[in-house]
C-alpha positions as CSV (number, residue, x, y, z in Angstrom):
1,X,-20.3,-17.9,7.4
2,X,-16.8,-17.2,8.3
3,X,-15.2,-17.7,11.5
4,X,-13.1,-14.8,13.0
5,X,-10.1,-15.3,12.7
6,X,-7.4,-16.3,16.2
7,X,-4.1,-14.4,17.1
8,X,-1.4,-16.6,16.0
9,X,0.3,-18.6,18.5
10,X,3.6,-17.9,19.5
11,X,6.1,-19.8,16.8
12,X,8.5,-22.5,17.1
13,X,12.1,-20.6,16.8
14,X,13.0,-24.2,15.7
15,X,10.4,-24.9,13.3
16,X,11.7,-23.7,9.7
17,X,10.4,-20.7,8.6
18,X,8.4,-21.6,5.1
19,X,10.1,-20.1,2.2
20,X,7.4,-17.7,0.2
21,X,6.4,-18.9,-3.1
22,X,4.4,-16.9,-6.0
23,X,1.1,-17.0,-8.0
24,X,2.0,-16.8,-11.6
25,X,3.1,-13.9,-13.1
26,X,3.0,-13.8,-16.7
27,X,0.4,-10.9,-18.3
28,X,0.3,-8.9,-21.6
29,X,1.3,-5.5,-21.4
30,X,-2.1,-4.6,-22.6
31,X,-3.7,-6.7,-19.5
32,X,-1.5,-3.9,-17.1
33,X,-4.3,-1.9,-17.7
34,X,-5.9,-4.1,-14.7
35,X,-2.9,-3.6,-13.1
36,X,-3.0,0.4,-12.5
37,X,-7.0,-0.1,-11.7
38,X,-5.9,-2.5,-9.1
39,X,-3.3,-0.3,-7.8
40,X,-5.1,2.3,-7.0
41,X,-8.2,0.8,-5.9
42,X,-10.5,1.1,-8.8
43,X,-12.7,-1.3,-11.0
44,X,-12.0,-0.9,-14.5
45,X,-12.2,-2.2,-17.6
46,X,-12.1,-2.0,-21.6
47,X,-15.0,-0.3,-22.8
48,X,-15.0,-0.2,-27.0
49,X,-15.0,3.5,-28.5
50,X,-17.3,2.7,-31.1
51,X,-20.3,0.1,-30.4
52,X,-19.7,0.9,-26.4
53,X,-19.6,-2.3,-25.1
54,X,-17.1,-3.7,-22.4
55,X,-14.8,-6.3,-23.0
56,X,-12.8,-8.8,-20.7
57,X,-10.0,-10.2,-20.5
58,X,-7.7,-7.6,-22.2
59,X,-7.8,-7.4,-25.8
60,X,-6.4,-5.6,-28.7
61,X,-9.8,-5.5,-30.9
62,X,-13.6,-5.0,-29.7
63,X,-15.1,-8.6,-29.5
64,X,-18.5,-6.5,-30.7
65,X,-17.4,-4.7,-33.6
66,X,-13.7,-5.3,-34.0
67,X,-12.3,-1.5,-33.4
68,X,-9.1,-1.0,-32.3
69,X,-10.8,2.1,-30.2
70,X,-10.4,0.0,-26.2
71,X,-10.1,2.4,-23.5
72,X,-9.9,1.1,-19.8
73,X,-12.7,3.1,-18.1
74,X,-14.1,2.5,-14.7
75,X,-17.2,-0.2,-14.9
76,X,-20.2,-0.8,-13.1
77,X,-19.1,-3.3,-10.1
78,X,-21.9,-5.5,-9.8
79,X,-22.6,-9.0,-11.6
80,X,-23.9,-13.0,-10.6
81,X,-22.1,-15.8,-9.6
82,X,-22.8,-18.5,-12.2
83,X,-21.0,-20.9,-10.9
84,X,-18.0,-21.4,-8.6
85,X,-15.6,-24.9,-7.7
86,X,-13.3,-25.2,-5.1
87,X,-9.6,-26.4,-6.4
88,X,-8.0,-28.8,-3.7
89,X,-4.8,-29.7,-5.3
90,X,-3.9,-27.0,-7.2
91,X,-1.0,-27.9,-9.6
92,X,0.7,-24.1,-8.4
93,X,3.4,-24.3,-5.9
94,X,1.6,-21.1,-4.2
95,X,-2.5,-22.2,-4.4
96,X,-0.9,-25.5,-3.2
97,X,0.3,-24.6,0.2
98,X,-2.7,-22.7,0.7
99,X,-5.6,-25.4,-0.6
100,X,-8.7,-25.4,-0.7
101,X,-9.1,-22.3,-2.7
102,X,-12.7,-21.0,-4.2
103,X,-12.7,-19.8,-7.8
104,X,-16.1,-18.7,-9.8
105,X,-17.6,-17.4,-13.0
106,X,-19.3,-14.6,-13.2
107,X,-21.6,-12.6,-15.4
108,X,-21.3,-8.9,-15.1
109,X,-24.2,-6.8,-15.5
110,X,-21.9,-4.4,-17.9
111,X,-21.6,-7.5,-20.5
112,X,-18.5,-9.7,-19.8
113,X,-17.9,-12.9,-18.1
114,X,-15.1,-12.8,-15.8
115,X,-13.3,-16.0,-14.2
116,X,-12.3,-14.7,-11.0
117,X,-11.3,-15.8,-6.8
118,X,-14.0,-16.0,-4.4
119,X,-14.9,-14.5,-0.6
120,X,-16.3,-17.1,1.2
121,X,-19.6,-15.4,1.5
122,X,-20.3,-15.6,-2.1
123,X,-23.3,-18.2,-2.5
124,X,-23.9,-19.6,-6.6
125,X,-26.6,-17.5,-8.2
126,X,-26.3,-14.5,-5.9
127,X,-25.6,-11.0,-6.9
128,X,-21.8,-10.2,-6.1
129,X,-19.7,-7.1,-6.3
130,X,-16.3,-7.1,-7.9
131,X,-12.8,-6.0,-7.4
132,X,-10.1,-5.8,-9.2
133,X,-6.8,-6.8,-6.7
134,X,-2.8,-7.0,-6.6
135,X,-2.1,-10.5,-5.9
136,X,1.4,-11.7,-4.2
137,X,3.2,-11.6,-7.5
138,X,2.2,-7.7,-7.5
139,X,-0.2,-8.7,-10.6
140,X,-3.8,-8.0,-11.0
141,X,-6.4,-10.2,-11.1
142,X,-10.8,-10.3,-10.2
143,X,-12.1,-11.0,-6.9
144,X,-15.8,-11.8,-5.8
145,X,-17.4,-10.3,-2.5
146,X,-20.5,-10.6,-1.3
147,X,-22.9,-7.7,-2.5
148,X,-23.7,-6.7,1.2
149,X,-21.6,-6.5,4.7
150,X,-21.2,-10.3,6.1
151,X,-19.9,-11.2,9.8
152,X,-16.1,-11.4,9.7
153,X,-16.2,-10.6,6.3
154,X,-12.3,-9.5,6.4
155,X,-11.3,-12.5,7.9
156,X,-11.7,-14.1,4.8
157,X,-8.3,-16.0,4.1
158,X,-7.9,-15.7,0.5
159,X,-8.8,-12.2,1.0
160,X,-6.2,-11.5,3.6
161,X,-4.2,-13.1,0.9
162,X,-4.8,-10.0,-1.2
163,X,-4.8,-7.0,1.6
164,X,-2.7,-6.3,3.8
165,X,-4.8,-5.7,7.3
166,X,-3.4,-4.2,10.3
167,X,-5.3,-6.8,12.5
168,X,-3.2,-9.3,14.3
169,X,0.1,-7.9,13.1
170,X,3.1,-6.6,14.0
171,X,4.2,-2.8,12.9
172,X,6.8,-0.5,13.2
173,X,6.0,3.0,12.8
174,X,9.6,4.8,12.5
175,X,9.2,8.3,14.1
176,X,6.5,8.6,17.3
177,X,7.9,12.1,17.2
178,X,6.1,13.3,14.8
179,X,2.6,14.3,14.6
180,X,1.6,12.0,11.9
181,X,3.6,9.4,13.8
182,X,1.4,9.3,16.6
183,X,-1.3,9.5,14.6
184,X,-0.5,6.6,12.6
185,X,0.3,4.6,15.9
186,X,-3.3,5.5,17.0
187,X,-5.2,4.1,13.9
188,X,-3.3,1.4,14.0
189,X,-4.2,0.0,16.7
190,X,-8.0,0.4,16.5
191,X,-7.3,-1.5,13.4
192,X,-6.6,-4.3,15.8
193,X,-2.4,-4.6,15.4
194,X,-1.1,-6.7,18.1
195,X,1.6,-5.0,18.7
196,X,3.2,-1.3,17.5
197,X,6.6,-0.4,17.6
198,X,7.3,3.2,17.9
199,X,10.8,4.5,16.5
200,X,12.2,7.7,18.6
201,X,15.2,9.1,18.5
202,X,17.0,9.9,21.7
203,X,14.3,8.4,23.6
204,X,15.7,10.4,26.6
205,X,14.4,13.4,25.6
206,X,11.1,14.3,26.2
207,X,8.7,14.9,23.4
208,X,4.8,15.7,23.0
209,X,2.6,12.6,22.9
210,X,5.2,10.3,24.7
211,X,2.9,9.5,27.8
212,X,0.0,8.9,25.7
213,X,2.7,6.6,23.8
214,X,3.8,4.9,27.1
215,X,0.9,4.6,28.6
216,X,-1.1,2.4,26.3
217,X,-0.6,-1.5,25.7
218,X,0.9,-3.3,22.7
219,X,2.3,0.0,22.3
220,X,6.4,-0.7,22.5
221,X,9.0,2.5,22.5
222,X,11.9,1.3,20.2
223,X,15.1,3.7,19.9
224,X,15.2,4.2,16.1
225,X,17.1,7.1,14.1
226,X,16.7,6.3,10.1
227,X,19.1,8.9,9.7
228,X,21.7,6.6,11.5
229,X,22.8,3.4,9.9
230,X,23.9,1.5,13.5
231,X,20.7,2.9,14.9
232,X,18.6,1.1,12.4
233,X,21.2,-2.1,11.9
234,X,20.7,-2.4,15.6
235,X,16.8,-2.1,16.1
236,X,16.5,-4.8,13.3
237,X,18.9,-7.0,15.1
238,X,16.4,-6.8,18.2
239,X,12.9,-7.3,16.1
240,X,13.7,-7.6,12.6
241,X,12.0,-10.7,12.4
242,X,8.5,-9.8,14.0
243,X,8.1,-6.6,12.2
244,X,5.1,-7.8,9.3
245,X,4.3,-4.2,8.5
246,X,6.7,-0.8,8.0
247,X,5.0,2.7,8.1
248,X,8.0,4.9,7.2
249,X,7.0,8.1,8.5
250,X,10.2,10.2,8.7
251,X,9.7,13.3,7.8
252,X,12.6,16.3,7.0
253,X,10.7,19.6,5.1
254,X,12.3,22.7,4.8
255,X,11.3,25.5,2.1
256,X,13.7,26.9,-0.3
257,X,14.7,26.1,-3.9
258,X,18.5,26.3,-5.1
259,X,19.2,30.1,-5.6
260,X,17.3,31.2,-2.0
261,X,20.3,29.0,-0.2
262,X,23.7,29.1,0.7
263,X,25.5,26.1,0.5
264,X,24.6,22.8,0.9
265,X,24.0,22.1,4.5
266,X,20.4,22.1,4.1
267,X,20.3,19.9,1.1
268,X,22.4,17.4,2.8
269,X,20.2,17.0,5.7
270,X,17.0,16.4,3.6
271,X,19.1,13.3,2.3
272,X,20.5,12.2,5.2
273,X,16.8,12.5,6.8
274,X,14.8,11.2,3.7
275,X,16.4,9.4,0.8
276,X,19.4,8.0,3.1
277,X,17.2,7.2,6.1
278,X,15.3,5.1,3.7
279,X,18.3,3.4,2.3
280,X,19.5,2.6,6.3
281,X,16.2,1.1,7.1
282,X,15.5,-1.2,3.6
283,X,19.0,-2.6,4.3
284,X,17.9,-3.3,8.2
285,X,14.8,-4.3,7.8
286,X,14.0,-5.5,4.4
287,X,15.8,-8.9,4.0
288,X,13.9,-10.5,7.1
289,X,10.8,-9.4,5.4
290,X,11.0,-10.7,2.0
291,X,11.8,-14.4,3.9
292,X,8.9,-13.9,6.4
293,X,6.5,-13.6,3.0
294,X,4.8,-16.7,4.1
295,X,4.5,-16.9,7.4
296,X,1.1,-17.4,8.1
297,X,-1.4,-15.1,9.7
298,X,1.8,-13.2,10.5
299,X,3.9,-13.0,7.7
300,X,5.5,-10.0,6.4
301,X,2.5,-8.1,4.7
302,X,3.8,-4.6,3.9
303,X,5.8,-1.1,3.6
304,X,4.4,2.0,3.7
305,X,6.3,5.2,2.5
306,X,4.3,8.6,3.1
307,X,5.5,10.9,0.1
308,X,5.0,14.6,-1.0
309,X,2.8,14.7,-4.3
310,X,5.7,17.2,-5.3
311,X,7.7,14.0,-5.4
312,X,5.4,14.0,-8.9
313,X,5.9,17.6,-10.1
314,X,8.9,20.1,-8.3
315,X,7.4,22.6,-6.0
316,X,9.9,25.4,-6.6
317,X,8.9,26.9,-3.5
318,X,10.0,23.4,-1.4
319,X,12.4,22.6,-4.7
320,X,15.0,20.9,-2.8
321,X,12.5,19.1,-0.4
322,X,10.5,18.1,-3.3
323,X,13.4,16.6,-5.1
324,X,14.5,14.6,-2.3
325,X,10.7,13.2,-2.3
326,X,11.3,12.1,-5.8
327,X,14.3,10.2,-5.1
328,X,12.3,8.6,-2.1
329,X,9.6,7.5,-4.7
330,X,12.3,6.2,-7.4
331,X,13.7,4.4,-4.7
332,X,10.2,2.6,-3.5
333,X,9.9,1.4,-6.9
334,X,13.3,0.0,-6.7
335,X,12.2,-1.8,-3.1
336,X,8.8,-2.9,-4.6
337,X,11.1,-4.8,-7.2
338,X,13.1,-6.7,-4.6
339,X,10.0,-7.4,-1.9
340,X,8.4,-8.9,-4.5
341,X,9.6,-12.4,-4.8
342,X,8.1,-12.0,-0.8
343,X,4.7,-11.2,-1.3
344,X,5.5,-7.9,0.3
345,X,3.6,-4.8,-0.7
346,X,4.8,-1.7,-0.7
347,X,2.4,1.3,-0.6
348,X,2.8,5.0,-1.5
349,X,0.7,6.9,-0.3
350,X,0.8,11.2,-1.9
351,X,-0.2,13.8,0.4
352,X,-0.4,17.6,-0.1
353,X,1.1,20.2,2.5
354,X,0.2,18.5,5.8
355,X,-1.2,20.5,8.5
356,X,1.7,20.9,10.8
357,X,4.0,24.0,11.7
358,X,6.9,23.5,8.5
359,X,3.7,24.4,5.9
360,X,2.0,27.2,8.4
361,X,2.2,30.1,5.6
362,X,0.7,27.6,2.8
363,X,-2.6,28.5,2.8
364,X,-5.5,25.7,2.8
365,X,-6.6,23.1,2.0
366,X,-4.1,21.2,4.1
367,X,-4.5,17.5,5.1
368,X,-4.8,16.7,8.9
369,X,-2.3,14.2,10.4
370,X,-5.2,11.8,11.4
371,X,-7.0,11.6,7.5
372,X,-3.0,10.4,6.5
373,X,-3.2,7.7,9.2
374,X,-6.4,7.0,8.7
375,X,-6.2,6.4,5.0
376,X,-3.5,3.9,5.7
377,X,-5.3,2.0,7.6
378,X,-7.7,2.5,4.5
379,X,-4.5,1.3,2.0
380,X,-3.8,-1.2,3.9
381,X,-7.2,-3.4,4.0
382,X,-7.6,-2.6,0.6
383,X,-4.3,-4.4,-0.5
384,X,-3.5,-0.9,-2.5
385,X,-0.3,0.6,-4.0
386,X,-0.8,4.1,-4.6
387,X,-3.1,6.7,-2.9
388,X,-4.2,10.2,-2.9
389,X,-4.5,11.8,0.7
390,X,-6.4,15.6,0.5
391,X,-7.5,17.9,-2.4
392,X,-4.3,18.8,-3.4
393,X,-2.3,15.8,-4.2
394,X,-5.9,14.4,-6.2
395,X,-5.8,17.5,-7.9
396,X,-2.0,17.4,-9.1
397,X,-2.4,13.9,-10.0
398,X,-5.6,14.3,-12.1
399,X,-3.4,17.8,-13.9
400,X,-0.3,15.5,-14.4
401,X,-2.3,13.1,-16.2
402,X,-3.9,15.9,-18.4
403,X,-0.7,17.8,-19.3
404,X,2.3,17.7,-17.3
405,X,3.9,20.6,-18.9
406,X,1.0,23.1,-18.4
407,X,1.6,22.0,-14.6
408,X,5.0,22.4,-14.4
409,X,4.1,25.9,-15.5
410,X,1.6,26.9,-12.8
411,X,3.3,25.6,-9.5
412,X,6.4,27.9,-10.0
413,X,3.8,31.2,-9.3
């Protein structure tokens, strides 16, 4: 049974910090298949056209009947644990420093055998239920859990090696102005963060939720504009190198397109707000977290961005907002790249118009403030990279994926 795990003790400012290392990384480009399942949170895997049969690991022909008709589909979940071994001196830099480490076989009910890394909780012979999980080199690869709920059960260290859980870190959340800010700031903490730092501008000025803010512990007010590149050059000076998770939750929306506005003004803020407060706070904060990759219980774990499905597909009636999302998602991809050699995730997470006063003539369904902070919380246990918040931003994705063009189409109505 697994012990729960301890807050860390304070560290040594003279000890050196341990530089991050990687699990390999090598796969096929047919094996990213796994990748996109893992991604996103799903189990999938190659399921033959013809003779129906699943197939594992990736393949170019059916093992069964040898078509070239593989398809990754989402599988059944649930297989046996033939066997398992525990590697104690792995020949990997990475499985080294963090020995002993289970691995298993197991026999999925769906057909396949899969060689895959085990919870603790998984006992030879028992039923078990698969995953499929971004590892520290941002690759996918099978993980074991026990079939029901265990004591501790997320405590698990090679499965805190895969997610990125809230509890026992350190988080800055960048706007406590906002709605979704505070909601954020909320679930985090029930999610058992040690301690939350709340970005807010001009801190002198009052704003709505600041004495809930104030008044709670492990709850710090940090003066933070993202907009500003001293402001965020400064804060990272101050606690750059305790922050081991990032929710970026600055928000700028404005409707219009291009030919409903006069000049530029407009347009301008959206990147100074968005796309360039990104830039200011990746620059601050994002070199002390790609060397704090493996740190221990608290080592630099993730990066959050909340994003506008229209960052996928122009909303002409938000055009301009929706094309300073898309440079915010083009960017993430470009901080994923570098954060990797860290360990660090970075999660998008899509929402549709949010419930708050800038989309009050968009008619419903809307997504409340406290489903996006919730299902970061969600994200962020589950070790994901991408997620879908509300009806609308699963509906968009699911219409891109079918035909992007008939999409385009119907949002300029």
């Amino acid at each position: 049974m697994i012990e729960p795990i301890k807050p860390p003790p304070r560290k040594n400012p003279l000890l050196r910090t341990r530089l991050p290392a990687s699990p390999p990384r090598p796969r096929s480009r047919i094996s990213h298949g796994f990748t996109r399942a893992a991604a996103e949170g799903r189990f999938m895997l190659q399921c033959c056209a013809a003779c129906g049969s699943f197939a594992y690991p990736a393949r170019e022909a059916c093992p069964s009947c040898l078509s070239a008709g593989l398809a990754f589909v989402d599988a059944p979940r649930r297989g046996t644990l033939l066997a398992e071994t525990t590697a104690r001196v792995p020949s990997d830099v990475y499985f080294r420093e963090r020995a002993p480490w289970r691995i298993g076989l197991v026999k999925m009910d769906c057909g396949p055998t899969i060689v895959t890394h085990l919870h603790a909780d998984c006992a030879e012979g028992a039923a078990v239920r698969m995953s499929l999980q971004l590892d520290k080199s941002g690759q996918a690869v099978a993980f074991a859990h026990p079939e029901g709920e265990t004591p501790n059960m997320a405590d698990d260290k090679q499965w805190r090696e895969m997610t990125a859980d809230p509890k026992f870190r350190r988080v800055l959340v960048t706007n406590g102005r906002s709605v979704i800010g505070q909601e954020v700031v909320a679930a985090l903490k029930a999610a058992g963060a040690k301690t939350v730092f709340v970005g807010v501008a001009e801190p002198w000025r009052p704003f709505a939720g600041e004495k809930l803010l104030r008044g709670q512990d492990g709850i710090e007010i940090v003066t933070l504009d993202a907009a500003d590149e001293k402001s965020a050059a400064d804060l990272a000076a101050d606690i750059g190198g305790k922050v081991d998770i990032l929710v970026n939750t600055t928000e700028y929306v404005r409707p219009g397109g291009l030919l409903d506005r006069r000049g530029t003004s407009t347009a301008r803020d959206e990147i100074d707000q968005a796309y360039l407060g990104f830039i200011n706070l990746a620059q601050a904060f994002g070199p002390a977290m790609r060397m704090r990759g493996a740190d221990g219980i608290s080592n630099s774990a993730a990066w959050v961005n909340i994003l506008s499905i229209y960052a996928l597909a122009n909303w002409p009636a938000f055009g301009a907002y929706s094309a300073s999302q898309a440079a915010c998602l083009s960017l993430s991809h470009c901080l994923r790249a570098e954060l990797r050699p860290g360990g660090v995730r970075v999660m998008n997470l899509f929402t549709g118009p949010v419930d708050t006063e800038w989309f009050q003539t968009v008619p419903p369904p809307k997504v409340a403030p406290r489903a996006i902070a919730q299902a970061i919380v969600s994200g962020l246990r589950g070790g994901l990279e991408e997620m879908y918040v509300g009806d609308v931003a699963e509906e968009i994705r699911q219409r891109l994926a079918a035909n992007p063009k008939a999409l385009e189409r119907e949002l300029d109505r």
